[in-house]
C-alpha positions in Angstrom: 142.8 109.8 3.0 143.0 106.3 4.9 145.1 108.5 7.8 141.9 110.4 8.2 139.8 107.8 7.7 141.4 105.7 10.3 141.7 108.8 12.3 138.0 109.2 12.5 137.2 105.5 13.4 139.5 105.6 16.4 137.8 108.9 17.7 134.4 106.8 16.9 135.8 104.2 18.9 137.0 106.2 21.8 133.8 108.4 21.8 131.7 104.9 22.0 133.7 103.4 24.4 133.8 106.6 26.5 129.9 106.8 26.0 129.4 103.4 27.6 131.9 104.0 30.5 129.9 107.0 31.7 126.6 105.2 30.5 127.6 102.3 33.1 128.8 104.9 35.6 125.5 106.0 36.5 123.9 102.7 36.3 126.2 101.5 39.0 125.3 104.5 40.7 121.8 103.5 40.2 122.1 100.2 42.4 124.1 101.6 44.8 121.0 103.4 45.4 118.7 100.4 45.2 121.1 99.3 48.5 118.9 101.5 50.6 116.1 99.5 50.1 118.6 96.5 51.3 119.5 98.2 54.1 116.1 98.8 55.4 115.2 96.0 54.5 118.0 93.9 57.0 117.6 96.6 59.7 113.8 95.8 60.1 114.2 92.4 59.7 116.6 91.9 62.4 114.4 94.2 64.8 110.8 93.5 66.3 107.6 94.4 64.0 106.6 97.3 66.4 109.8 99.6 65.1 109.4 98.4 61.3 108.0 101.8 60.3 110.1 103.8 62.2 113.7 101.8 60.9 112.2 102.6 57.3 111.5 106.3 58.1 115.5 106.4 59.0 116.6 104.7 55.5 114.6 106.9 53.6 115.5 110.1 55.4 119.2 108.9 55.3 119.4 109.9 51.5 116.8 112.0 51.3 118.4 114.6 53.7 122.0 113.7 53.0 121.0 115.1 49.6 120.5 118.3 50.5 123.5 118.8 52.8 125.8 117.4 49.7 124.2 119.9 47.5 125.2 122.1 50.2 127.8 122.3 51.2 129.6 117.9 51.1 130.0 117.4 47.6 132.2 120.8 47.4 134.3 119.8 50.7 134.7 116.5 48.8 135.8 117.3 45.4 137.2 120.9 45.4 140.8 121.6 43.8 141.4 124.2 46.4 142.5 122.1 49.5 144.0 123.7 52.3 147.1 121.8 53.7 145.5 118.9 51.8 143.2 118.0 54.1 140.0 120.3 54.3 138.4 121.0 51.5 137.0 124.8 50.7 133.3 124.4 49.0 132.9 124.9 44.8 129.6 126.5 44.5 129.7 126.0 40.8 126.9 123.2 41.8 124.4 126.3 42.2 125.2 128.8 38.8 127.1 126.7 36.5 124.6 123.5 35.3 125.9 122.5 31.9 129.4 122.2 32.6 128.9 120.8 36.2 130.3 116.7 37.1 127.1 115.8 37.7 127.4 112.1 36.7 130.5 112.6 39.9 128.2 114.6 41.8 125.4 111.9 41.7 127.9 109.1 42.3 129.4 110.3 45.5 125.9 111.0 46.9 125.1 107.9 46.5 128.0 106.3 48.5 127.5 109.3 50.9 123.8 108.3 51.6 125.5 104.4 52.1 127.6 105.6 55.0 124.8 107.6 56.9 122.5 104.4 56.8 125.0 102.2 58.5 124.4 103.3 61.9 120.8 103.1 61.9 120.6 99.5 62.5 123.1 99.4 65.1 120.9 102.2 66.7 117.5 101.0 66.0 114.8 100.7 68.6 115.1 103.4 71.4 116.6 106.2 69.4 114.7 109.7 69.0 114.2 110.2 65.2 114.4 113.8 65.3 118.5 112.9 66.5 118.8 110.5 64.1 117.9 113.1 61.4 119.9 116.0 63.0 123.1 113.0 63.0 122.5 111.9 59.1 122.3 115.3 58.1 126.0 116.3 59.6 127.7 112.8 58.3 127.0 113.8 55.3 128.0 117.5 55.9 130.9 117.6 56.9 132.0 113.8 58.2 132.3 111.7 54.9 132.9 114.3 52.4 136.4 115.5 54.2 137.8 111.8 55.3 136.7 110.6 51.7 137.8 113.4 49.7 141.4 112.5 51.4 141.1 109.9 49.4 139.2 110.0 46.1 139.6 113.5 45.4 143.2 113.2 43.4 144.7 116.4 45.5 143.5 114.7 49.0 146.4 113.7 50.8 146.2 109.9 51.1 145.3 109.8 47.5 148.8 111.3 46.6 150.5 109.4 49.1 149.3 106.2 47.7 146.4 104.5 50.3 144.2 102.4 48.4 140.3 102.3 49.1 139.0 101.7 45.9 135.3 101.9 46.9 135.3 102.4 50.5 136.3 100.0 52.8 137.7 102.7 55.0 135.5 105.4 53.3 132.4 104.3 53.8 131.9 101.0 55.7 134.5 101.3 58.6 133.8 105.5 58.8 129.9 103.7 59.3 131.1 101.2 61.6 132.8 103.8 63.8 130.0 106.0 63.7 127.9 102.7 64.5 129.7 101.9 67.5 130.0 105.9 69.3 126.0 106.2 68.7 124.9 102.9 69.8 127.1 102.9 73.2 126.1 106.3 74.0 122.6 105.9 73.6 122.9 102.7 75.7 121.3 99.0 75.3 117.2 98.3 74.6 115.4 97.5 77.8 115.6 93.5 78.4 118.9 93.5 76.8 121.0 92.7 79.6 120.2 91.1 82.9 121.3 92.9 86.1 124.9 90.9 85.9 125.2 92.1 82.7 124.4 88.4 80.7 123.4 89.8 77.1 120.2 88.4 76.5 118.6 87.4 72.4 116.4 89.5 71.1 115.6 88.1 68.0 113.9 90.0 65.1 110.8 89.7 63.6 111.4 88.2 60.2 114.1 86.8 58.9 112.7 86.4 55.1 112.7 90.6 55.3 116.3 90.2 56.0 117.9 87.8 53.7 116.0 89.9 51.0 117.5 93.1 52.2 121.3 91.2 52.1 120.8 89.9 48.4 119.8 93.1 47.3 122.5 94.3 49.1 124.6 92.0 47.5 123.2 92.8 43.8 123.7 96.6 44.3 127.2 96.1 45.2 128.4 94.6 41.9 127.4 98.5 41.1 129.2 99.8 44.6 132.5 97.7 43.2 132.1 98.0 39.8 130.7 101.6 38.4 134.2 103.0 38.6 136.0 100.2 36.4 137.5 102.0 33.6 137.5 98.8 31.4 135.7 95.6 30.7 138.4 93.5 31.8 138.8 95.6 34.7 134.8 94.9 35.6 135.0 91.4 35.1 138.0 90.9 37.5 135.7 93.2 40.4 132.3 91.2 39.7 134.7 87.9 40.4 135.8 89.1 43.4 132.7 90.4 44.4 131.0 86.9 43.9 133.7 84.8 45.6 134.8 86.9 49.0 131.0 87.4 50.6 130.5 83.4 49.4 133.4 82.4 50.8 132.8 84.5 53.9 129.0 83.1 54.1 130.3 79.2 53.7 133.0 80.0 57.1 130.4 81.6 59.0 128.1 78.7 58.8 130.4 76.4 59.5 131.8 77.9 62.3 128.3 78.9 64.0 127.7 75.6 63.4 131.0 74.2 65.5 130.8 76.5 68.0 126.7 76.3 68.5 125.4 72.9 67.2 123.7 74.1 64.5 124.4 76.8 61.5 122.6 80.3 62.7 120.9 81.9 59.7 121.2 85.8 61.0 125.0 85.5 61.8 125.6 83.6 58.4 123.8 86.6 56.2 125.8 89.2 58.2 128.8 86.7 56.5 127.5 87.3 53.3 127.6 91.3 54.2 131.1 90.9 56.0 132.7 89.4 52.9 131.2 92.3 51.0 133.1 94.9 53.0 136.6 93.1 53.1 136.6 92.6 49.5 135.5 96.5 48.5 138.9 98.2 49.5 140.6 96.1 47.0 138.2 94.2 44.5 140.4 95.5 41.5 144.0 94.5 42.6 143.4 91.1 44.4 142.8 87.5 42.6 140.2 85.2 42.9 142.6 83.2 45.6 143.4 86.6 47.6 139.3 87.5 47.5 138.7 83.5 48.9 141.6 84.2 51.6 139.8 87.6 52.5 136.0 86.4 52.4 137.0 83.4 54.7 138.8 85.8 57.4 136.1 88.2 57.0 133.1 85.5 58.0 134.9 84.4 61.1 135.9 88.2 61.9 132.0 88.8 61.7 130.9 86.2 64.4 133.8 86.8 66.9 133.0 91.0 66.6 129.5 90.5 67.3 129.8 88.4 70.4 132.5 90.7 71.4 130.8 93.7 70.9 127.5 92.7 72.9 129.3 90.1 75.5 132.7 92.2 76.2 131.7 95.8 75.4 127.7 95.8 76.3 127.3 97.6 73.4 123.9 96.5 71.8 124.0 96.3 68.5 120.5 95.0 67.2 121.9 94.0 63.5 125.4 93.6 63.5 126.3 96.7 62.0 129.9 97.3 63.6 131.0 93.7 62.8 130.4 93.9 59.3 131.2 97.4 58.6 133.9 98.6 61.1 135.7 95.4 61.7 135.7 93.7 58.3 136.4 97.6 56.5 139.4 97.5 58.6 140.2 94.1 57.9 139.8 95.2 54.3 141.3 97.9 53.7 144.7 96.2 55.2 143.8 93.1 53.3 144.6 95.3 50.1 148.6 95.7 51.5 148.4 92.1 52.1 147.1 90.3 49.1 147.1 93.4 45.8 149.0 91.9 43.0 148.9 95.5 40.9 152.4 96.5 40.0 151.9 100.0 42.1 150.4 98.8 45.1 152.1 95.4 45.0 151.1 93.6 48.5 153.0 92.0 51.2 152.7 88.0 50.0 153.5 89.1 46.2 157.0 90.7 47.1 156.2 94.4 47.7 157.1 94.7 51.5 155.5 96.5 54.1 155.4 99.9 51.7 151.7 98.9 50.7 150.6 97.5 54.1 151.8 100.5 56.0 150.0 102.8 53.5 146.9 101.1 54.2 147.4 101.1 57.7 148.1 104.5 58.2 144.8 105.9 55.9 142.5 103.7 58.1 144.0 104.8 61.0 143.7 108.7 59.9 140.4 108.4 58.6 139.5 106.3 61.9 140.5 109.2 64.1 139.1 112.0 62.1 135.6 109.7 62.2 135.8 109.3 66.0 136.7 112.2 67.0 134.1 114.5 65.3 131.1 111.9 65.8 131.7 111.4 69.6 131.6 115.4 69.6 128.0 115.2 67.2 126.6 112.4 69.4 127.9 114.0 72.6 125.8 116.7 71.8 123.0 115.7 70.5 122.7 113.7 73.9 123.2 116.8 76.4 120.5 119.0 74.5 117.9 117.4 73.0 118.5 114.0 73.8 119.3 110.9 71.9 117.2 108.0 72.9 113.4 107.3 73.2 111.5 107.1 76.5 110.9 104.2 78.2 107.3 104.3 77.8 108.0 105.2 73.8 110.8 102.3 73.6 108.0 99.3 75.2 105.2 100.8 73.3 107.4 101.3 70.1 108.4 103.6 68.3 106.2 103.1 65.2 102.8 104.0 67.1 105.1 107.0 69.5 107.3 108.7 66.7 105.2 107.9 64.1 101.7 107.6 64.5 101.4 104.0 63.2 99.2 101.2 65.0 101.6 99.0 63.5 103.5 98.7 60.3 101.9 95.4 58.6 98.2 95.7 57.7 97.5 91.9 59.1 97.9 94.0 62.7 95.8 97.0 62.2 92.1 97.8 62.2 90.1 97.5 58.7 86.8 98.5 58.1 84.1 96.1 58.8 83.0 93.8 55.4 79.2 93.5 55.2 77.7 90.7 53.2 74.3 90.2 52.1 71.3 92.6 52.4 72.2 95.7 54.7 69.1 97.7 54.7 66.7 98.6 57.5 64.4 95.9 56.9 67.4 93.3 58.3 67.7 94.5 61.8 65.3 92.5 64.3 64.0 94.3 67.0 65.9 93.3 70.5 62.4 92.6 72.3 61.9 89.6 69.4 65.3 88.2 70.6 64.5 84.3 72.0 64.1 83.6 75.9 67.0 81.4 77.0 66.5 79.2 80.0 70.2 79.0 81.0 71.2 76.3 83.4 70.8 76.6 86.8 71.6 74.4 90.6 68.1 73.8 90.3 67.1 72.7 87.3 70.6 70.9 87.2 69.5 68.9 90.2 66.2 68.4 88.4 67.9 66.6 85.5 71.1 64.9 86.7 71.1 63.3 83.4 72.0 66.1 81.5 75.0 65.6 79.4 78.1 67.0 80.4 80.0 69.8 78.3 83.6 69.8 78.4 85.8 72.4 76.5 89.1 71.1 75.0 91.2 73.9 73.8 94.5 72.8 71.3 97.5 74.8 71.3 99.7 74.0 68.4 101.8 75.1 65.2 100.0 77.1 62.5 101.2 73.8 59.5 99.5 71.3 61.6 95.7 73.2 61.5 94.7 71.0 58.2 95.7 67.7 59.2 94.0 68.8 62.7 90.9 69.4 61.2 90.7 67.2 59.0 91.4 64.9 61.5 88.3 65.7 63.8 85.7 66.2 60.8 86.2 62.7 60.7 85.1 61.8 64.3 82.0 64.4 63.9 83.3 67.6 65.2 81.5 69.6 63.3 82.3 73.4 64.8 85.6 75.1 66.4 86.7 78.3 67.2 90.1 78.8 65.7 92.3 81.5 67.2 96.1 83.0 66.1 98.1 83.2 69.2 101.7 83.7 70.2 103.5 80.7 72.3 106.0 81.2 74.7 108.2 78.3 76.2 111.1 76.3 76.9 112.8 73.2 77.6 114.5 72.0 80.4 118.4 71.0 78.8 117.5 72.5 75.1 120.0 75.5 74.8 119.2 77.0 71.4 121.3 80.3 70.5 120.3 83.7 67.8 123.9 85.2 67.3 125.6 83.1 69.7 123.5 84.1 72.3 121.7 81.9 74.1 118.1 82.4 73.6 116.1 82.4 76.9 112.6 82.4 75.8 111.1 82.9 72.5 107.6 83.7 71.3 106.4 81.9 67.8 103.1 82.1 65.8 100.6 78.9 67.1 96.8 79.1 66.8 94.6 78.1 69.4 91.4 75.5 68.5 88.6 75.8 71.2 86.3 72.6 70.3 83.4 72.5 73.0 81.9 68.7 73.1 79.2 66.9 74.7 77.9 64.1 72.2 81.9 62.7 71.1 83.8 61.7 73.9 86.5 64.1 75.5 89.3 60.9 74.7 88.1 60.2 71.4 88.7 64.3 70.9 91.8 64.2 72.7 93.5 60.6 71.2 92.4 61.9 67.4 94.2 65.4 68.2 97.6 64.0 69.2 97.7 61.6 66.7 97.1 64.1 64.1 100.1 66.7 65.8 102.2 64.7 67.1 106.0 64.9 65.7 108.1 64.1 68.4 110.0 67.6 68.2 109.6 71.0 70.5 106.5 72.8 69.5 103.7 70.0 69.0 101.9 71.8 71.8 99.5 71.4 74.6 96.2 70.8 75.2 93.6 71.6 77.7 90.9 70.3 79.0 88.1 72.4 81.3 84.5 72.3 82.4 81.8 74.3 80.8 78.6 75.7 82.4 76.5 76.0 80.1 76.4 76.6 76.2 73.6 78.7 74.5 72.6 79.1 70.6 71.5 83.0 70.0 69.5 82.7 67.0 67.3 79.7 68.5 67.7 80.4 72.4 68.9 76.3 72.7 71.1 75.7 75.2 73.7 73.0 76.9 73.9 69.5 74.8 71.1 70.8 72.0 72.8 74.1 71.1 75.7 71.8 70.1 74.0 70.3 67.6 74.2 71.1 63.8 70.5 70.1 63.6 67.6 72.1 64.9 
């Protein structure tokens, strides 16, 4: 009786356990997902504002159409048990007749990491690429591109699996077959216009909003503790990949600032999230096998990898990439996936520091050369074509006008930039509109009657050019000496300074535009000094960007609603 009775509990037990295994499975599938939204969210914030529509059009379409060709035709080229010579897979249409017995809970988790690999190249892409290629190129990566390379090795008949390559969620699979694909697509559909000058000096292009892009890289960073982690078969298991997956991309985000900050005077905020992303990558390959010192040794490589790719890749190879895609993905999934043959300290796939040779490391190096190969092969052949018949990138005109407003139809993908309808206040009947022929007669200022009256006061206009902060302590400011009216203007400032060399991803920035508003304060009655002292008092700072202001002549001024003109129509009294 307590045989059976113990019996039972251990099935209980097992059932439970197995329960919450396949329970935490699918959530980790779940934030993989929830990347997407990272990745969108990094790719439009490294890019300009007029292609924020069209980068999120690419992210969405990404999964949404990789779906359907895993349905298809991937998921069986992925998973089947019938592979032929090992290495291409024959599709298992059981995913169309046979729904109760069907892996789903597999089938949902490979899409995911599917969809992961198709969105990698969009970023290094964005901004003068057709989006009917893009979607024709998303829909055959995950057709016929990931499934094969990654069923080699997470499909337990492919034959890197059985030869002993470790990738335990994708390094090599996912991140360097994106980084690959990255780097064909972006140098075959050439740099944005501006990028270069004609001796080939990159030029910075910066994006639009860097807030949109550290938010897309810690979501990125909270969905992969899912990437790493759904396919832990224990707890102790998980805790070991959500410590490794804390400590690399920190460690790799601490290098990269402090090495951007060597090398360019100051720590540059784009290149040190793209750390964050780089120690990501490296650690993903082998976030179960290696300790928390290995993951601190890999994350610090993989944040000084990042910075020297990217000015490689744009400086060296005029390759543009707008977001660093092939620096983070290609190069640190390569540097990851060998790290695992360096630094593992499992008994099986015992690395080369811990005493297991060059078995492990030559494993590794093989698999990422095969799956490399395989990548670069069939995607120079996709982009190749794409190019000779219907083209890959944008036309010039769509590329300056962006591709929001051209592919899309948008005026502009933040509602601060586009047209709203017209807010009415008060009484908007009939009986409020004035007949034109009631209007008041203005006697504007003319030579004449300007001779006539050389006492008239003078008007001069002084218009302020400044930083959006400094707009309450200007105003403020000039209440105080009696200006009682302003026209207040947002504007966009463009400038530099003579011996200041500032750099965006170790390129040095040319010219930049920032947000300023313009104050046009028209004065007769306070002195043009007293107007002008007060103001640069109030902004002054002593740093770039206090601004510039101008002083001009005006003609005449006239008040519609009383006809007044020059010194009286200045007035706040009637």
């Amino acid at each position: 009786m307590d045989n059976m009775l113990n019996t039972a509990v251990t099935q209980a037990v097992e059932q439970a356990n197995a329960f919450t295994i396949g329970i935490w499975f699918l959530i980790g599938a779940a934030l993989v997902f929830f990347m997407q939204c990272g990745f969108a969210m990094v790719e439009t914030g490294f890019t300009r504002a007029k292609n924020a529509g069209n980068i999120i059009m690419k992210n969405l379409m990404d999964f949404c159409i990789g779906t359907i060709m895993f349905i298809f035709l991937g998921f069986g080229l992925m998973m089947s048990e019938n592979y032929l010579f090992g290495i291409i897979g024959v599709p298992d249409l059981q995913i169309f007749t046979n729904f109760d017995n069907f892996p789903w809970s597999s089938f949902v988790f490979n899409l995911v990491f599917c969809a992961t690999a198709a969105t990698i190249v969009s970023g290094a892409m964005a901004e003068r690429t057709k989006f009917i290629s893009y979607c024709i190129y998303s829909g055959l990566i995950s057709l016929v591109v990931y499934p094969i390379e990654a069923g080699w090795v997470w499909n337990s008949q492919g034959w890197l699996a059985q030869l002993g390559f470790v990738d335990f969620a994708g390094s090599a699979c996912i991140h360097t077959v994106g980084g690959i694909s990255a780097l064909i697509g972006a140098a075959m559909v050439g740099p944005r216009i501006g990028k270069y000058t004609k001796e080939g000096k990159p030029r910075a292009i910066p994006g639009h909003s860097l807030t949109l892009g550290a938010l897309g890289v810690f979501i990125l960073w909270f969905g992969w503790y899912g990437f790493n982690g759904a396919a832990a078969t224990d707890l102790t298991q998980l805790a070991q990949i959500f410590a490794t997956t804390t400590v690399a991309p920190a460690a790799a985000t601490c290098a990269t600032m402090i090495y951007t900050w060597i090398k360019n005077g100051k720590p540059d905020v784009s290149m040190s999230l793209n750390g964050s992303l780089a120690g990501l990558v490296a650690i993903t390959a082998g976030c179960h096998t290696v300790d928390i010192l290995g993951s601190l040794i890999i994350g610090i490589i993989s944040g000084i990898i990042v910075v020297v790719a990217v000015e490689f890749v744009d400086s060296k190879l005029k390759v543009d990439d707008p977001v660093g895609a092939i620096a983070v993905h290609m190069c640190n999934g390569i540097w990851g996936t060998l790290a695992v043959g360096i630094f593992s300290k499992d008994s099986a796939t015992l690395g080369l520091l811990y005493g297991g040779g060059m078995t492990q490391l030559g494993k590794q190096a093989l698999g990422i050369l095969s799956i490399g190969t395989y990548t670069a092969v069939l995607m120079t052949i996709i982009f190749f074509l794409l190019k000779k018949t219907i083209g890959l990138r944008a036309s010039k005109e769509e590329e300056v006008r962006g591709l929001d407003l051209t592919e899309h139809g948008l005026a502009s993908s933040y509602a601060d930039f586009m047209p709203v309808p017209q807010v009415l206040t008060g009484k908007t009947g009939e009986s409020d509109l004035v007949p034109p022929e009631k209007a008041v007669e203005v006697n504007l200022l003319t030579p004449e009657n300007k001779a006539a009256d050389p006492g008239r006061p003078k008007l001069t206009n002084v218009s302020i050019v400044t930083k959006q902060s400094k707009f309450t302590e200007l105003n403020t400011a000039l209440t105080a000496i009696g200006i009682t009216g302003m026209t207040v203007t947002q504007v966009l400032g463009c400038g530099t300074q003579l011996g200041k060399t500032e750099y965006y991803r170790g390129v040095e920035v040319e010219m930049n535009l920032l947000p300023k508003i313009r104050i046009d304060i028209v004065v007769s009655k306070v002195p043009v000094k007293t107007v002008v002292d007060t103001a640069v008092k109030a902004l002054y700072t002593g740093h770039i960007g206090d601004g510039k202001i101008f002083i001009y002549d005006v003609e005449d001024v006239v008040r519609i609603r009383t006809g007044q003109t020059g010194y009286d129509a200045l007035q706040d009294t009637e």
